[in-house]
Structures are given as structure tokens and as C-alpha cells.
C-alpha positions in Angstrom: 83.4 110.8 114.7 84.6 109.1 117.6 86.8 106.8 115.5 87.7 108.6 112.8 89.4 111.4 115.7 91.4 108.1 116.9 92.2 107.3 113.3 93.5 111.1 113.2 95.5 110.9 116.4 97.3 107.5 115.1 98.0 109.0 112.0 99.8 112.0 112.9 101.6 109.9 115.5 103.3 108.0 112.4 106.8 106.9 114.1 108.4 106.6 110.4 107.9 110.4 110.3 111.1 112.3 110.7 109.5 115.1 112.5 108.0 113.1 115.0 110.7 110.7 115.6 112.1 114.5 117.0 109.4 115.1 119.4 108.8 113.7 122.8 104.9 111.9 123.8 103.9 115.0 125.0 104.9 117.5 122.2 103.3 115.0 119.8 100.5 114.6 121.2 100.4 118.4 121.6 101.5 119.5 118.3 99.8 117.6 115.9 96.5 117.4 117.2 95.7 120.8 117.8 92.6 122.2 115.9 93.4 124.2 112.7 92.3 127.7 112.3 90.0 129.1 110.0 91.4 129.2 106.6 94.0 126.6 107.5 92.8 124.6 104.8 93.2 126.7 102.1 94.7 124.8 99.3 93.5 121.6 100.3 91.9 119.9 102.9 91.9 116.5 104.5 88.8 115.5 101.9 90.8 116.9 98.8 94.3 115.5 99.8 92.4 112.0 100.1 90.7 112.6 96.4 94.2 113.4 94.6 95.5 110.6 96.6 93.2 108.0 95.2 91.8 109.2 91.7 94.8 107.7 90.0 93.2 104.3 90.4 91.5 104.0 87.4 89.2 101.1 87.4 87.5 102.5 90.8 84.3 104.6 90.6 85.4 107.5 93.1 82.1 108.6 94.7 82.3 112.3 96.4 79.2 111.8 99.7 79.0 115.8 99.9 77.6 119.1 97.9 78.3 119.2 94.5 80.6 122.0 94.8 83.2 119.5 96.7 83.2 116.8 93.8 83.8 120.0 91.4 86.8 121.5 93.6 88.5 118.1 93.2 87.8 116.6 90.4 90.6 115.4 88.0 92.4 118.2 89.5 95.7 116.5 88.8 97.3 114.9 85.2 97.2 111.5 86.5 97.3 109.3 83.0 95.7 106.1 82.8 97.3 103.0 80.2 93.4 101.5 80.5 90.3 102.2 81.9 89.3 106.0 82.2 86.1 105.4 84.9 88.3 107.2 87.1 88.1 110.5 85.0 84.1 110.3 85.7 83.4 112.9 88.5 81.0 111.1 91.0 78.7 113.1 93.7 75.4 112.6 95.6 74.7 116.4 95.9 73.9 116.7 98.9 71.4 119.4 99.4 69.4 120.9 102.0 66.8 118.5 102.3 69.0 115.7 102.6 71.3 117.4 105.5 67.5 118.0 107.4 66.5 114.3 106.7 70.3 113.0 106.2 71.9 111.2 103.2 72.6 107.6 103.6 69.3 106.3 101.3 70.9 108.7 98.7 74.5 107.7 99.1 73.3 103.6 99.1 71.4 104.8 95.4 74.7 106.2 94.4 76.5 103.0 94.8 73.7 101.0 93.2 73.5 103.3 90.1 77.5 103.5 89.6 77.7 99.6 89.7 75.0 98.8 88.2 75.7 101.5 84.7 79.5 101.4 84.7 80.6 98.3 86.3 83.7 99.1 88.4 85.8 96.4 89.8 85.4 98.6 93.5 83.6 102.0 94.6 85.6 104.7 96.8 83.5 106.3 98.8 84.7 110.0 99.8 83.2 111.2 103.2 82.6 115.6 102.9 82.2 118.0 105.8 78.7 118.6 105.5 77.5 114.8 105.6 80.3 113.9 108.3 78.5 117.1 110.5 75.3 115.5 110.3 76.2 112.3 111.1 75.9 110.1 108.1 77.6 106.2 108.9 79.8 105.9 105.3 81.0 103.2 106.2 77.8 101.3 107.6 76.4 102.2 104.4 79.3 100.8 102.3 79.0 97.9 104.3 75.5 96.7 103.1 76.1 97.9 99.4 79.0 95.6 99.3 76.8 92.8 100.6 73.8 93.4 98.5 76.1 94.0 95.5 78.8 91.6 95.8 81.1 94.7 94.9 83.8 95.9 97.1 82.6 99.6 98.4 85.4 101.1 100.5 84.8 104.3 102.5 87.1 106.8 102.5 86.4 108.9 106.1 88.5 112.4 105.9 86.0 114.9 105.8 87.8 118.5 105.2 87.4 119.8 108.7 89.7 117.5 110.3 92.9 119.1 108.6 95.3 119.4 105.7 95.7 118.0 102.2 98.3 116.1 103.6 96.6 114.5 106.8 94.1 113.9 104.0 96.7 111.5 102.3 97.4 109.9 105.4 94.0 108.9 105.9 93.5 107.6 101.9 96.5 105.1 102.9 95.0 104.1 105.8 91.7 103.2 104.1 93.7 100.8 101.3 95.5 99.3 104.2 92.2 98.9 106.2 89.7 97.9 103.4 91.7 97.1 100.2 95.3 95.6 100.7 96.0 92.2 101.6 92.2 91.3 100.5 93.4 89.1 97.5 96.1 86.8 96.1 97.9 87.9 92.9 98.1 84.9 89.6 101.6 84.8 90.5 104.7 85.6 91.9 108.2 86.0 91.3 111.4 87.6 92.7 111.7 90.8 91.3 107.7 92.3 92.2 108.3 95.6 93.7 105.5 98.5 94.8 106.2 101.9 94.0 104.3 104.4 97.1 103.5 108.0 96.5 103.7 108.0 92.5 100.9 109.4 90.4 102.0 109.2 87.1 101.8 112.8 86.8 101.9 113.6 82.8 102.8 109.6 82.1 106.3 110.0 84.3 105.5 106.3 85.9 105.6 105.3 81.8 109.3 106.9 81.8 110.4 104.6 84.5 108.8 101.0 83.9 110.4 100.5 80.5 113.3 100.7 82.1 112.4 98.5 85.1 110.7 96.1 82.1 114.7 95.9 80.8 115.5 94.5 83.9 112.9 91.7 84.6 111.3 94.0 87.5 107.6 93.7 87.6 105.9 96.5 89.5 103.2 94.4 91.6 101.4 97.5 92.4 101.9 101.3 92.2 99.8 103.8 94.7 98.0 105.2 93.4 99.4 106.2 89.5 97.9 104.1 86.7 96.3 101.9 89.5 94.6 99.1 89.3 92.1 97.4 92.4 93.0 94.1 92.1 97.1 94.8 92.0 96.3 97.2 95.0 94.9 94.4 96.9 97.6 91.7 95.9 100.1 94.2 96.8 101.3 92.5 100.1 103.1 89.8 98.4 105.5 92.4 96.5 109.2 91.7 97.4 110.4 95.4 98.0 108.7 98.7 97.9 110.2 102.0 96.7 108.3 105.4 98.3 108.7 108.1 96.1 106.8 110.8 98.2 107.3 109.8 102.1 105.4 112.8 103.4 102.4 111.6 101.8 102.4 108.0 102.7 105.1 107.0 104.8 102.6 105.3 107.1 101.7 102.9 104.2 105.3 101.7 103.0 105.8 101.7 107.3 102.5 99.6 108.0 103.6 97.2 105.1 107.2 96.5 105.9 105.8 95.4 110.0 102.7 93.4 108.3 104.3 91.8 105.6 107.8 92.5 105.8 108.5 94.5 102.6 111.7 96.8 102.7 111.3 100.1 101.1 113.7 102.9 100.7 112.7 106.4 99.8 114.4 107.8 96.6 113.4 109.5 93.4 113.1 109.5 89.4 113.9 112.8 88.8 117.4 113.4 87.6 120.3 110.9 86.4 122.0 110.7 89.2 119.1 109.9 91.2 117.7 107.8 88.7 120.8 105.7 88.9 120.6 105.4 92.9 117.2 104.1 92.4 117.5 101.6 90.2 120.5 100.5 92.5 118.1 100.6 95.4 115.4 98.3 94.2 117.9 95.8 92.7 119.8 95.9 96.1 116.5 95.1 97.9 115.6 92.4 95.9 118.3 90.7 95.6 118.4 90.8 100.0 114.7 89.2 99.2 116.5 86.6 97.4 116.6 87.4 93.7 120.3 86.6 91.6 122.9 87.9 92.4 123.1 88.7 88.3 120.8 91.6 88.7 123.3 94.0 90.3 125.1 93.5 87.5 122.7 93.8 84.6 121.2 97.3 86.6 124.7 98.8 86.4 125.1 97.8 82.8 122.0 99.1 82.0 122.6 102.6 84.5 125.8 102.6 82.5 123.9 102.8 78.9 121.7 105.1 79.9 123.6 107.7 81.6 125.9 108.0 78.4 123.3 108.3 76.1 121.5 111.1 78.5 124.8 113.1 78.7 125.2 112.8 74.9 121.7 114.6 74.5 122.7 117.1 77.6 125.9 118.3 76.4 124.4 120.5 73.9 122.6 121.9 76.7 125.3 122.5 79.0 127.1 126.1 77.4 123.7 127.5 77.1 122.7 127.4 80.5 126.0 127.5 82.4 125.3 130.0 85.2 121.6 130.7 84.7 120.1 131.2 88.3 116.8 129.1 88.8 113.9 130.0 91.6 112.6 127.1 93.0 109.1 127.3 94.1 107.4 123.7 95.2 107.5 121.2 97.6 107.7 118.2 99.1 110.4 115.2 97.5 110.8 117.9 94.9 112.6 120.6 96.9 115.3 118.3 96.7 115.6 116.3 93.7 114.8 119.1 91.4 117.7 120.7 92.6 120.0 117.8 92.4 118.6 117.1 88.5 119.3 121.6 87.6 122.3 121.2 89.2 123.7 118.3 86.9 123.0 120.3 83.9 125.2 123.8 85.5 122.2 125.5 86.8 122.7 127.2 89.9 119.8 127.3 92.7 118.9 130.9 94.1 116.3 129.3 95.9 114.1 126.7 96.6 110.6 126.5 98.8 110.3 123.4 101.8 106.5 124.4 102.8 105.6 120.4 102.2 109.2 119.1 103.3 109.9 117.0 105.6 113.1 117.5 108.1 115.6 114.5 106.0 114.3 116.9 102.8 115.2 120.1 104.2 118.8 118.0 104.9 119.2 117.0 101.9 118.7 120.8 100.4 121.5 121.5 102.6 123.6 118.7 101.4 123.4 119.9 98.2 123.1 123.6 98.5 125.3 124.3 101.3 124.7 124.9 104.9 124.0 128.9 103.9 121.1 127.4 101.4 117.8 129.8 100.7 115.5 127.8 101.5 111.9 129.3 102.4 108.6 128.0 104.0 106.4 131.0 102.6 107.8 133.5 99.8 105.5 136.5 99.3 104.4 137.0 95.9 106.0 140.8 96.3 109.2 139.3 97.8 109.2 136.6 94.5 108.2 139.6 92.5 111.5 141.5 93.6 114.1 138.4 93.2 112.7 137.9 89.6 112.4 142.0 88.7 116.4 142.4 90.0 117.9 139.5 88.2 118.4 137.3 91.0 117.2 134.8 89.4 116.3 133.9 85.2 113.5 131.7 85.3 111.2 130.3 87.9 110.0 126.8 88.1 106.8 126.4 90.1 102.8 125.3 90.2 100.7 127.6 88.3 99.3 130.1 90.9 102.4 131.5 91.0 102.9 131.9 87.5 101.4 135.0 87.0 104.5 136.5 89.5 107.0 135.6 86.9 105.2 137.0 83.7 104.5 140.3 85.9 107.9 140.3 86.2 108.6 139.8 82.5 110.9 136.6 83.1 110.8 132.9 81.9 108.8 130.5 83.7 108.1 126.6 83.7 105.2 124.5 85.4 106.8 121.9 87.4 104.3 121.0 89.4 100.8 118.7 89.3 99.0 120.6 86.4 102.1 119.9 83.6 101.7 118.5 80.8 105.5 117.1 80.0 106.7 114.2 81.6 110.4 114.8 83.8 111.3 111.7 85.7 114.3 109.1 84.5 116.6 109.5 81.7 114.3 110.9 79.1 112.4 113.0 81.6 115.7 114.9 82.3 116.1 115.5 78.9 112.6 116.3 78.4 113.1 119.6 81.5 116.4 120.8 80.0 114.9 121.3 76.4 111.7 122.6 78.2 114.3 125.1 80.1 116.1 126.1 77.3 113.2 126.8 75.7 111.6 129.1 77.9 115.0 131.0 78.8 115.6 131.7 74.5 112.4 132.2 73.9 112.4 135.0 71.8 109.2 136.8 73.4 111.4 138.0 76.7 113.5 140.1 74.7 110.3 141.8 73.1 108.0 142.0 76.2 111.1 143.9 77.8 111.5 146.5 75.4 109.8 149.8 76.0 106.7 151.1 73.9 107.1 153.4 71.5 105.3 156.0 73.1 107.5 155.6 76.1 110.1 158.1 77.1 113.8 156.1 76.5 
């Protein structure tokens, strides 16, 4: 516990984090490391952020060290897609029960390892440390130490037990593990100037798939991506990549950091969703590899090719555009989202009533203003009575948001559209833009609202 509390203090200590770059020794020191409340965790803690973290590398038994009710709160909890192996949609647990907390768990966490190499053959086991086994004092990682030697496989433990803090300290501490254990431990087959890593994407509904194609058009090989689609070995080799982009820097801004000071990889935090934004990336990563020492041709060839694709996008937009000029959109996520959401609605003539910036980071929250306006609604917590009452009095005609809030929007009797981890359509790039809009325009015609609105017969008009 001892070094997993130092781990913790280094973690939240990140200098690449906006919000601490803010703070003096003292207030950091102070302000991150203070003990969370009960019920702090609710809706994910360290162990869970961790899970979701890693799960998208498919080739990697994911072994939860805990009670069976921690594998089932976290199991393929997000729509991470795979292009190969599907080990990684196995849910994995040692059930831990009350015996084993009196007598302790290691024998049964080392049989674990042995059976899940020895039936499925992954090419590494991730081993995920839970509160109850971390409160009793079970060594993870002495125990993945001697599998590893008896089995000649690696075994990598993953130490963020639930009780140390949030979903997203939880990410934090899943990077630190592959820069730790995993990264840097082997060479790739080969090289060449345009290998890139992509941090923080999880090919949520296939989005990654929406973006290599066009990165394939360009000669850009994605070395590695963390965790979406992942693979062990292109994990490990990922050090020799020439640039890295970091799609979600709240979640692991301490790997693309650590990476850039060990191996001297640039990186540059942008997103895939939207054209506009789309566009800037692709510039981005063709910009930093060509300062890596890739031809001077490619800047040329990514604006040709940004060129082509923004027309044909627009083409397939403009039908869109008189249908849902001046519609009013509630935005209720997080994170890179709060932001390039609203830049991708607002290319298309939506207008933003509101958008949520609970899982923002401070250069977010700016870039909601540069978009918005310095008077922009932004929000850290919106009561479901408070989103209840924008919906019910028009202020806004649909509502794009994670699923638990769903049930606000159909209360209210207006249109509503997952956007978060759960979807099932695919929104980043070109297509993915297109693929939202038509998604929008179908929810906001849908004929049903018109119906559900009407009053019953037996009603008094």
C-alpha cells in the first residue's frame, strides 16, 4: 500500500495537467490527495476507470483479483470493437470469497493465471487489483512476478483498487502500469517515418475504423493505439512511434507526457469528431511527422486529401442544414466531448443551450468558451428536475447524453440521442459526422413525438 499511495501522489501531481500547472506545491499536494468521501465513487472507481481503460486490448486475458460482483460491474461495460481476437470480451475473476479474505488470495489468483494461459493462450495477462484483496494485503504484483517466470508469459499487475479514488485517477494508474510493465519491453519488425500512437481512443462503436482509412490514404501507420483495438505486442513497441496524437488528455495525459521525456515523441491533443476538427488533426499529425523527418510531400497530399473529403461531407450535410437550422441542442457529457461535440452541432446550424464540463479539464472548459461565448451555459452537475424543466419549456429540442439520463428526456416527451460509451453508431471523422446529423434528424422528425404529445382521449382539451 505503501507504494501504490506514492504511485497515487505522483499521479495526481501530473505537471502536463492543466489544473495543476495552476496550483502552487502546497495546494497540490493539498488538493488532490485528500481522502474521498463516502459515495465519492459513485460512477466509477479507481478499479473500474482502470478496467474500461484497458479492456480494449484484445489479445490480453483481463483478470479481475476481487468478488465476483466487481468483475460483473465492469465487465464489457463499454462498446470497445475488436478487428481480431475477442479474449478480451471474456470476463475473468478469482471470486474472492470469505474464506479466501480469512486465509488470503494469492494461491488462488497464481491458479487463475495458470488456468487462463494455459486454456486460452493470451499473448499477456492483466491483472486487476479490487478493494477487498488490496485491504487484506494480497502482493499482485509479487504474484505476477512468479507466474511470469514459471509461465514464460507476461503477467502485468494493475494496482488501483477502488478505494483509492475516481474512475479517472483509475485511468491514471492503467497508464502508469503500461508505461511501468508493458511499453518499451519489445522492438517492432520495422519502422518507418510516418508511425504515429493514438492515446485515449477506444474505438467506441468502431470510430478508430472511421479514422485509419483515412490515415491508411496517407501512408500513416498507427504504431499503437491505447487502448482501442489493441494489441500487446504494438503496445510494447510503442516507443519507437514518430509522433503521438492524445485524443482524451484527462485520461492519460501522464502517458503521452511520460513518452515525449522518455522517448521523445511529440503529441498534440485534438479530436475526430467533426470536419473541422477532423481536418486540424490530420494537419497536426502530418505537421509532427514531417518535424520527425518525414517528406515534405505529405503536407501536401493531407490537404488534398482534407480537401476531398470536406467537399464530399458537405455535399451529404447540405440536405441536412434547412431542417435543423435553429434547433436548440442540450448537451449532457464530458470530458474532450464538451467541446468537440459542440464544435461538430454547430457546423451543421445547431445552436448549444448547454453543455455539461463535470470530466473537463480547464483548456476544455476554454475552448467551450471559445466557441460558445464568454456568457456560455456550461454546468458541472444539472439536476435531473432542472434538465427536466429546460427540456418540458422548450429550451432546448433534443438532448444528447449517456443513457442514465435518458429517461429525463422521454419524461419530458422530447427527442433524445446516446452520445456517450454505450452507442451503437460510430461519430468520429468525415462519415462519423454524417452518421450524427442523420441520427439527429432522425430522432427530431421522428414521428412518435408528435403522438406521445397529444392528449388522451379521455382527457379534458
Amino acid at each position: 500500500m505503501a507504494l501504490l499511495n506514492v504511485k497515487v501522489q505522483e499521479v495526481f501531481d501530473e505537471p502536463g495537467c492543466e489544473k495543476n500547472r495552476s496550483k502552487s506545491e502546497k495546494e497540490r499536494k493539498k488538493g488532490c490527495s485528500k481522502q474521498l468521501v463516502p459515495g465519492a465513487a459513485a460512477g466509477g472507481c479507481a478499479f473500474d476507470g482502470a478496467k474500461i481503460a484497458l479492456q480494449p486490448i484484445a489479445d490480453v486475458a483481463h483478470i479481475v483479483h476481487g468478488p465476483i460482483a466487481c468483475e460483473g460491474n465492469s465487465w464489457d461495460n463499454r462498446g470497445a470493437k475488436s478487428s481480431g481476437p475477442e479474449l478480451y470480451r471474456t470476463g475473468f475473476t478469482t471470486d474472492i470469497s470469505e474464506n479466501d479474505v480469512i486465509y488470503g488470495g494469492e494461491k488462488k489468483l497464481f491458479r487463475a493465471i495458470r488456468e487462463a494461459i494455459e486454456k486460452y493462450h493470451p499473448q499477456a495477462v492483466f491483472v486487476y487489483q479490487t478493494c477487498v484483496p488490496a485491504l487484506i494485503g494480497d502482493e499482485i504484483e509479487m504474484v505476477c512476478k512468479s507466474a511470469s517466470e514459471k509461465f514464460g508469459k507476461p503477467v502485468i499487475p494493475i494496482n488501483a483498487p477502488g478505494f483509492v479514488g475516481s474512475k479517472n485517477l483509475g485511468n491514471k494508474l492503467a497508464g502508469e502500469a503500461l508505461l511501468e510493465h508493458v511499453i518499451g519491453t519489445r522492438e517492432p519488425e520495422f519502422t518507418t517515418p510516418y508511425d504515429i500512437n493514438i492515446i485515449g481512443e477506444y474505438n467506441l462503436a468502431g470510430e478508430l475504423w472511421q479514422v485509419k482509412p483515412l490515415l491508411d490514404r496517407l501512408g500513416i501507420r498507427i504504431l499503437a493505439c491505447l487502448s482501442g483495438d489493441g494489441r500487446y505486442n504494438d503496445i510494447a513497441s510503442s516507443h519507437r512511434a514518430r509522433a503521438a496524437m492524445m485524443v482524451c488528455s484527462k485520461a492519460m495525459i501522464n502517458v503521452a507526457r511520460k513518452m515525449e521525456e522518455r522517448y521523445g515523441i511529440p503529441f498534440f491533443e485534438g479530436s475526430f469528431y467533426g470536419i473541422s476538427d477532423t481536418s486540424d488533426a490530420l494537419r497536426n499529425i502530418a505537421r509532427l511527422l514531417v518535424e520527425r523527418g518525414a517528406p515534405e510531400e505529405l503536407l501536401a497530399r493531407t490537404e488534398s486529401l482534407i480537401a476531398e473529403e470536406e467537399a464530399r461531407a458537405w455535399e451529404k450535410l447540405r440536405v441536412y442544414r434547412p431542417r435543423l437550422a435553429g434547433k436548440k441542442v442540450l448537451l449532457f457529457t464530458g470530458g474532450v466531448k464538451s467541446w468537440s461535440i459542440v464544435s461538430a452541432l454547430q457546423e451543421v446550424g445547431l445552436t448549444i443551450v448547454g453543455t455539461s464540463v463535470k470530466k473537463s479539464t480547464d483548456e476544455d472548459k476554454e475552448r467551450v468558451k471559445a466557441l460558445l461565448g464568454e456568457e456560455a451555459h456550461m454546468f458541472d452537475e444539472l439536476p435531473p428536475r432542472e434538465m427536466y424543466r429546460m427540456l418540458k419549456e422548450s429550451r432546448a429540442d433534443i438532448m444528447l447524453s449517456g443513457g442514465r439520463s435518458q429517461f429525463v428526456a422521454l419524461k419530458a416527451k422530447m427527442p433524445w440521442l446516446d452520445i456517450n460509451q454505450e452507442r451503437h453508431h460510430a461519430y468520429a471523422a468525415y462519415v462519423g459526422m454524417v452518421a450524427l446529423v442523420e441520427e439527429i434528424d432522425k430522432s427530431l422528425h421522428n414521428p412518435i413525438w408528435e403522438q406521445v404529445r397529444k392528449a388522451a382521449p379521455w382527457e379534458d382539451n
